[in-house]
C-alpha positions in Angstrom: -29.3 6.9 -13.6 -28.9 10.7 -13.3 -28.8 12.6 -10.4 -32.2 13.9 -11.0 -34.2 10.7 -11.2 -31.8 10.2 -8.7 -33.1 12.8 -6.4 -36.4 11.7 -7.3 -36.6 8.0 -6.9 -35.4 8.9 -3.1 -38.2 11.6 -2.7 -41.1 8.9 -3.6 -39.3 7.0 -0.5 -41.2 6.6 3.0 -39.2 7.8 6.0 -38.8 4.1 6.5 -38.0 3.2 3.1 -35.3 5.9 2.9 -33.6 4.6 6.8 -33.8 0.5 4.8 -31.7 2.0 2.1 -29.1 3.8 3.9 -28.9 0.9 6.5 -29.1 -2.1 3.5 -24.9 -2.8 3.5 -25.1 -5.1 1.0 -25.7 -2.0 -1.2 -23.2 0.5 0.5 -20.1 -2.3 1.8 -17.1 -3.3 -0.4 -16.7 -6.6 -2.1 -13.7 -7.7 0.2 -16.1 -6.4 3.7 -19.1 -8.9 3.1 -18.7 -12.6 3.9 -17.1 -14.9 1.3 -18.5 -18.1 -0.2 -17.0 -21.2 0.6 -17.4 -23.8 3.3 -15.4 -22.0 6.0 -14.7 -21.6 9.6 -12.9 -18.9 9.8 -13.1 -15.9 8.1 -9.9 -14.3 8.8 -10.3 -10.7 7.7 -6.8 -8.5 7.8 -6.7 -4.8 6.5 -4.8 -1.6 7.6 -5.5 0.6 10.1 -9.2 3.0 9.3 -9.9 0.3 6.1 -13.5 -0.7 7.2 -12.6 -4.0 9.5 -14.9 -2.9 12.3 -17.6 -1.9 10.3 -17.2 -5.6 8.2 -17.1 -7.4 11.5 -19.8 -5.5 13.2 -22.6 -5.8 9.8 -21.6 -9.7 10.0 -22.7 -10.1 13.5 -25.7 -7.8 12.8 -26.6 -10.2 9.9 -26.9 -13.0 11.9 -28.3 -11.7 14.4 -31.3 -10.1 12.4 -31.1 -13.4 9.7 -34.9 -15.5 9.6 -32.7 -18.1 10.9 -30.9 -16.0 13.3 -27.9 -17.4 15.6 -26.9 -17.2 18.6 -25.7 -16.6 21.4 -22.5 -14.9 19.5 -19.6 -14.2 21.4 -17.7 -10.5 20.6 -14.5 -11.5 22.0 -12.0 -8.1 22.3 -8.3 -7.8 23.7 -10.3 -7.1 26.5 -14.0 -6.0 27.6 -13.4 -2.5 27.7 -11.9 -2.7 24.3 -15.0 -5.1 23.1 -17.1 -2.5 24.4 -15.5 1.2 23.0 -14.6 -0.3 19.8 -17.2 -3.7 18.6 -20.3 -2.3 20.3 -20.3 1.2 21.0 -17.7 2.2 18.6 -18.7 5.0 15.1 -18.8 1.5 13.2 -19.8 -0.6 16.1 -22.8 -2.8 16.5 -24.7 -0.1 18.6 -24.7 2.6 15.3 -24.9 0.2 12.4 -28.4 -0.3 12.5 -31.8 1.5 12.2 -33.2 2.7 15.7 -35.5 0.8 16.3 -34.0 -2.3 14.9 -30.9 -2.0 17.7 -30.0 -4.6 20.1 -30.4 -3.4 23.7 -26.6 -3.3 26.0 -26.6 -4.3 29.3 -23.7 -2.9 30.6 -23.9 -4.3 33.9 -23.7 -8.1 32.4 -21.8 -7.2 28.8 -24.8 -8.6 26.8 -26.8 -7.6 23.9 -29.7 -8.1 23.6 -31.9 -7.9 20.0 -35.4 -7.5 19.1 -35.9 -11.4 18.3 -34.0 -12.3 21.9 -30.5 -13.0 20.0 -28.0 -12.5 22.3 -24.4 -11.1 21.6 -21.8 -11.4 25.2 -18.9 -9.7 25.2 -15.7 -11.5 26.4 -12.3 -10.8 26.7 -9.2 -12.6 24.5 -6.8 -11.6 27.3 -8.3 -14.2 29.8 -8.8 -17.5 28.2 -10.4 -19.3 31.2 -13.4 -17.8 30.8 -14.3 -19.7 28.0 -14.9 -22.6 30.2 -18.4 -22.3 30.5 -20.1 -20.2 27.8 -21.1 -21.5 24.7 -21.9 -20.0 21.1 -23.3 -20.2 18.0 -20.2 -17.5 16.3 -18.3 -15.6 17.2 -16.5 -12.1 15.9 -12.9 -11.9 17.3 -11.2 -8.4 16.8 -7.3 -7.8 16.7 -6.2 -10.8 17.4 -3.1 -10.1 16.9 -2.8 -8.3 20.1 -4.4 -10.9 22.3 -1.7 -11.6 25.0 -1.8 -15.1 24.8 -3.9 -16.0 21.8 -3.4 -19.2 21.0 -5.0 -20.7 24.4 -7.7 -18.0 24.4 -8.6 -19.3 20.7 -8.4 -22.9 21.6 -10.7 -21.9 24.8 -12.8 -20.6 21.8 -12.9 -23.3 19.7 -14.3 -25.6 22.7 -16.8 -23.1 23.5 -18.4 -22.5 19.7 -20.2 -26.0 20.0 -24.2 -24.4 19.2 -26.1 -24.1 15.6 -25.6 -26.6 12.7 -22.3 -24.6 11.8 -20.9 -22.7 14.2 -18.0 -19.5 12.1 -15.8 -17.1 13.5 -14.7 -13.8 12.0 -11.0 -12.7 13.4 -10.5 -9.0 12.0 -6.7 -8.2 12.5 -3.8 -6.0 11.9 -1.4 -8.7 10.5 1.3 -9.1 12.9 3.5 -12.2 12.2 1.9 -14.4 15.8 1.7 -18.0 15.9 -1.7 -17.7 15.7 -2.3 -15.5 13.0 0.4 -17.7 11.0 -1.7 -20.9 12.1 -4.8 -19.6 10.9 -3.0 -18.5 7.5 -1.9 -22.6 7.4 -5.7 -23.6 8.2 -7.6 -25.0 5.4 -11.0 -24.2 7.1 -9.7 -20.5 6.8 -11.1 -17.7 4.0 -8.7 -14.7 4.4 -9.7 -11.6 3.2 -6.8 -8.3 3.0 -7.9 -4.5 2.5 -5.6 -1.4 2.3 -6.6 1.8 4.1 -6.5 3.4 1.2 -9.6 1.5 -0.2 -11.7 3.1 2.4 -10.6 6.7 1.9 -13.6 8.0 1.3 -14.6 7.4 4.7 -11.6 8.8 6.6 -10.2 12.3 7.5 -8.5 14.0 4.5 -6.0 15.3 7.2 -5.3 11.3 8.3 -4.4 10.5 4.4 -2.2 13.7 3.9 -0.3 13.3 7.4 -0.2 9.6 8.1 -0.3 8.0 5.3 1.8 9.9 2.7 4.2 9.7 5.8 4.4 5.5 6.5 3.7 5.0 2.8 6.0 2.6 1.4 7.7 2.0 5.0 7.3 -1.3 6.9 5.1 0.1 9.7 2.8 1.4 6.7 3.1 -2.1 4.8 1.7 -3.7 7.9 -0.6 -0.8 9.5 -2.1 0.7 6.3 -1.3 -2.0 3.6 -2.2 -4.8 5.8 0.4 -7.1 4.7 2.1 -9.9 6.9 5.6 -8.8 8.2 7.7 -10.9 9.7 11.8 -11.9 10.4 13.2 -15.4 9.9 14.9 -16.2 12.5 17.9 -17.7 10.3 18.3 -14.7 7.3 20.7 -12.6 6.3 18.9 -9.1 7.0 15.9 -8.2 9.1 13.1 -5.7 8.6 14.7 -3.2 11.4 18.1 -3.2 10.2 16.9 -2.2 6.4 14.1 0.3 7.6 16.9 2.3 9.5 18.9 2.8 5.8 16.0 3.8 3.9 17.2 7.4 2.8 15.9 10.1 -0.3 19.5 12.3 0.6 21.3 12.6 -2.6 24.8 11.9 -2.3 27.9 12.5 -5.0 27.8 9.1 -6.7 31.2 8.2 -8.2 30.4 4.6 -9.8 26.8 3.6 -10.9 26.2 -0.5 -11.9 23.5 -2.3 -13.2 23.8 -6.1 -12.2 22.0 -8.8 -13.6 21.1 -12.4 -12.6 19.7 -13.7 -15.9 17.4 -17.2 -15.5 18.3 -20.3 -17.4 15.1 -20.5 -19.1 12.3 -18.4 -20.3 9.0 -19.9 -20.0 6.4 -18.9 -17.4 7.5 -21.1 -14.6 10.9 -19.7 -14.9 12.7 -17.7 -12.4 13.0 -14.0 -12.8 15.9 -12.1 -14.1 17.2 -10.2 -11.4 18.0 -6.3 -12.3 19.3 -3.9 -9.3 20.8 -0.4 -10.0 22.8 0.6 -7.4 26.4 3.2 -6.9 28.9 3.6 -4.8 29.9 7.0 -3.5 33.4 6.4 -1.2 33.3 3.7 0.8 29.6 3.4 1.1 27.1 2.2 -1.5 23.3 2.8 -2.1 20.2 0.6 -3.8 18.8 2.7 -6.4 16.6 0.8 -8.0 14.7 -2.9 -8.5 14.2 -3.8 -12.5 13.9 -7.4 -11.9 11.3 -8.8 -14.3 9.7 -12.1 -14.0 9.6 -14.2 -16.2 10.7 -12.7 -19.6 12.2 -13.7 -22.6 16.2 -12.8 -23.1 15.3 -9.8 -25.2 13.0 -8.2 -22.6 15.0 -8.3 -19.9 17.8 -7.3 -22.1 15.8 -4.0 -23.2 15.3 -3.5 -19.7 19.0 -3.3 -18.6 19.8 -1.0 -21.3 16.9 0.9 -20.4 18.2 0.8 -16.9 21.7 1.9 -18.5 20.5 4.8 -19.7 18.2 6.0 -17.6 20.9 5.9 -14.3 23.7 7.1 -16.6 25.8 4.2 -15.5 29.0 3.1 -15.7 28.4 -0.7 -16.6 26.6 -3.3 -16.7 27.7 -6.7 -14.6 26.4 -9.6 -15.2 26.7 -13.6 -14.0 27.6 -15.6 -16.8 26.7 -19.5 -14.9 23.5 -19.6 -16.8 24.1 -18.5 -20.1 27.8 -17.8 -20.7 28.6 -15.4 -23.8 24.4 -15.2 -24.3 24.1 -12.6 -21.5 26.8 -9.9 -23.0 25.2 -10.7 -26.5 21.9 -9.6 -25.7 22.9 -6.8 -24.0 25.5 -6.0 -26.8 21.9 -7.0 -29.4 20.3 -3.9 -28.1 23.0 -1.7 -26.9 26.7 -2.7 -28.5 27.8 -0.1 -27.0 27.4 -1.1 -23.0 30.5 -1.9 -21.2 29.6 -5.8 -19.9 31.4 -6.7 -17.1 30.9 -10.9 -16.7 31.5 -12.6 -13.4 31.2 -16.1 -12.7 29.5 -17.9 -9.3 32.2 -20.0 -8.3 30.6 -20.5 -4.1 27.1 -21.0 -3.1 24.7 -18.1 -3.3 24.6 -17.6 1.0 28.4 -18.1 1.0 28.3 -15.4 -1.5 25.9 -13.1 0.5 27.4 -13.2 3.8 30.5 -11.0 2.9 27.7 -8.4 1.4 25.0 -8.9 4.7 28.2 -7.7 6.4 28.5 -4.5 4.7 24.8 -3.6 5.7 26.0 -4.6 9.4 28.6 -1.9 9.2 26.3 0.8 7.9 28.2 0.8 4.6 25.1 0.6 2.3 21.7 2.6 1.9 18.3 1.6 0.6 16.1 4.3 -1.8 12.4 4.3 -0.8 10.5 1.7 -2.9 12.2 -1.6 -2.8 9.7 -3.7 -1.1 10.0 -6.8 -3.2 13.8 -6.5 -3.2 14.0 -6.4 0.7 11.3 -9.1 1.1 13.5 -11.4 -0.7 16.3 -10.4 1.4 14.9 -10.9 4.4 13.3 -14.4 3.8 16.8 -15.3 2.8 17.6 -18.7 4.1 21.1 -20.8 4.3 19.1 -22.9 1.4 19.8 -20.5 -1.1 16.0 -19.9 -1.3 13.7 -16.6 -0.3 10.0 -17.6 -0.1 10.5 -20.8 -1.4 11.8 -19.0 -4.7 15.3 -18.8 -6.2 16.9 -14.9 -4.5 16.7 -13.3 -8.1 17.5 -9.6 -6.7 19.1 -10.9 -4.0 21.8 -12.7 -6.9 21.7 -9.1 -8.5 22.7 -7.1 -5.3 25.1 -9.8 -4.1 27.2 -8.6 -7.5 26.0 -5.1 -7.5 27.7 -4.5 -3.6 30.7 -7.3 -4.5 31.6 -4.8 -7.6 30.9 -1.7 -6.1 32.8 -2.0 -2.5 34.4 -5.4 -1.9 36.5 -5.4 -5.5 39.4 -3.9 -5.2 40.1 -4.6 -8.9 38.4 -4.5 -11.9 39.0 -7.4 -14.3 37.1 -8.3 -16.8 36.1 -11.3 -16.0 35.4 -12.4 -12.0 34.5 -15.3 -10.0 32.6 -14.9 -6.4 
């Protein structure tokens, strides 16, 4: 359609016809705001900060409020009432300015109720005092930020008793994702649809200056990963390295690098259910080292991730290339050597478990001896989800095998044979 008939098919609108279009959300909302299918719950909902979970939250409650078969009571259940109020009900996306005029629920502000048309009602309640859920009792309910609540998990079991109306009583929980038991419960639920959204994905709607200032600034960082990418960040308890301690190294400074490596943890196999082959660039300049970048590829075929390494090579201007023999012996240097004879191969051999191995390199990171480039987000996932097992996300530590050799060459050798065993 052009943007004549355009213009035209919205001029042959009535006043009311016009309001029904530019209210109708199933026309205007992204695929990831409206409900999913499925025979769920919970509708856990978790996006960065500005990426439409208010106004996703706020159209759900309207749609079943304003439904043939409408529900209710529904509960809108904030960190507390005030909250509940500024943000789910009077907010710019809130239930109060979603909807046509005269199609709006009434607010009592004295008793925190709305009220619609049809006589649905909508109370407001607050996640910060779970006792007051002793009472009540809904049809749905629309939870925001739970991952703020003070004490969640009793306010959301005082919820659960309380949604006991309708043939199927649902929640919606929109979050930031913060790594609380109850988020991580809800994750582990199968009555649980989980819908993520970036901030980005909504940019359309949100201050050009917000996108220029805050989020080319936190881009890429872990406060960005969780508050604009809405990803789930969290420390084991029991790893190697934590989120903190590798934020604080992140640097762009350029320093005089003396000795530039490309290590390689090649896989034992090369089908798709293989594990990755591990590729990290990193240099040492003095006693101190720094990350450069992540080239792990997963799965591929010898010759790919071969390419790849002399790609890396070439493009860093290194010095060698080092890489663990365990897997494939003599077959690592020759496909190097198959693309690139010309590579120096350094081969080292695993001679101690892979955490046993680790610990001596976790320690440089302790001592502020080693620096992370902007970037590395699935290197330093794996490192922090790091466990004594030897496994990282219930996956073999691919990049974590590659830096293990990359820092063990670069700053805990003292000599350079040929050959080494770790």
């Amino acid at each position: 359609m052009t943007l004549e008939n355009a213009e035209q098919l919205i001029a042959a609108l009535s006043d009311d016809e016009v309001e029904e279009v530019i209210y109708d959300w199933d026309l205007w909302a992204r695929k990831e705001q409206l409900p999913p299918n499925g025979d769920w719950t919970t509708w856990l909902l978790m996006g960065g900060r500005g990426s439409g979970k208010t106004r996703a939250g706020a159209e759900w409650v309207r749609s079943l409020a304003t439904a043939k078969n409408a529900v209710s009571p529904i509960a809108l259940v904030g960190q507390t009432i005030n909250q509940a109020r500024a943000i789910m009900v009077e907010g710019e996306s809130g239930i109060l300015n979603i909807a046509p005029k005269k199609k709006r629920p009434k607010f009592d502000r004295q008793r925190n109720i709305l009220i619609w048309p049809n006589g649905v009602e909508a109370h407001l309640m607050s996640g910060s005092e779970a006792e007051r859920f002793r009472g009540p009792q809904f049809a749905a309910a629309w939870c925001d930020e739970i991952g703020k609540w003070p004490n969640a998990e009793k306010a959301w079991d005082m919820l659960q008793f309380a949604l006991r109306l309708g043939n199927k009583p649902r929640q919606l929980a929109t979050t930031t994702p913060r790594p609380t038991k109850l988020i991580k419960r809800l994750l582990n639920d199968k009555n649980t649809i989980v819908t993520k959204m970036k901030t980005a994905q909504n940019q359309a709607n949100l201050a050009p200056s917000f996108l220029t200032q805050i989020v080319e600034r936190y881009k890429g960082s872990i406060l960005g990963r969780q508050e604009l990418d809405g990803e789930l960040i969290e420390d084991l308890p029991d790893a190697l390295w934590s989120r903190g301690q590798i934020e604080a190294i992140k640097t762009n400074e350029n320093f005089p690098l003396e000795r530039i490596i490309i290590a390689v943890d090649p896989p034992a196999t090369a089908h798709k259910k293989s594990d990755g082959c591990g590729i990290i660039v990193a240099a040492n300049f003095g006693e101190k080292a720094i990350i450069l970048a992540d080239k792990t590829i997963k799965p591929a075929k010898p010759l790919i991730w071969a390419k790849i390494v002399a790609d890396a090579y070439n493009m860093f201007n290194a010095d060698a290339v080092i890489a663990e023999v365990n897997q494939g012996g003599e077959m690592v240097e020759q496909m190097i050597r198959q693309i690139d004879w010309k590579i120096p191969v350094i081969n080292v051999r695993a001679t101690r478990a892979k955490w046993v191995r680790a610990e001596p390199v976790a320690a440089l990171y302790f001592r502020g001896l080693v620096y992370h480039r902007f970037g590395l987000d699935e290197l330093e996932d794996e490192m922090c989800s790091f466990t004594p097992n030897g496994i990282s996300n219930g996956h073999s530590p691919d990049r974590v095998d590659a830096l293990v050799w990359a820092l063990s060459e670069l700053l805990l050798n003292k000599i350079n044979p040929m050959v080494r065993s770790v």
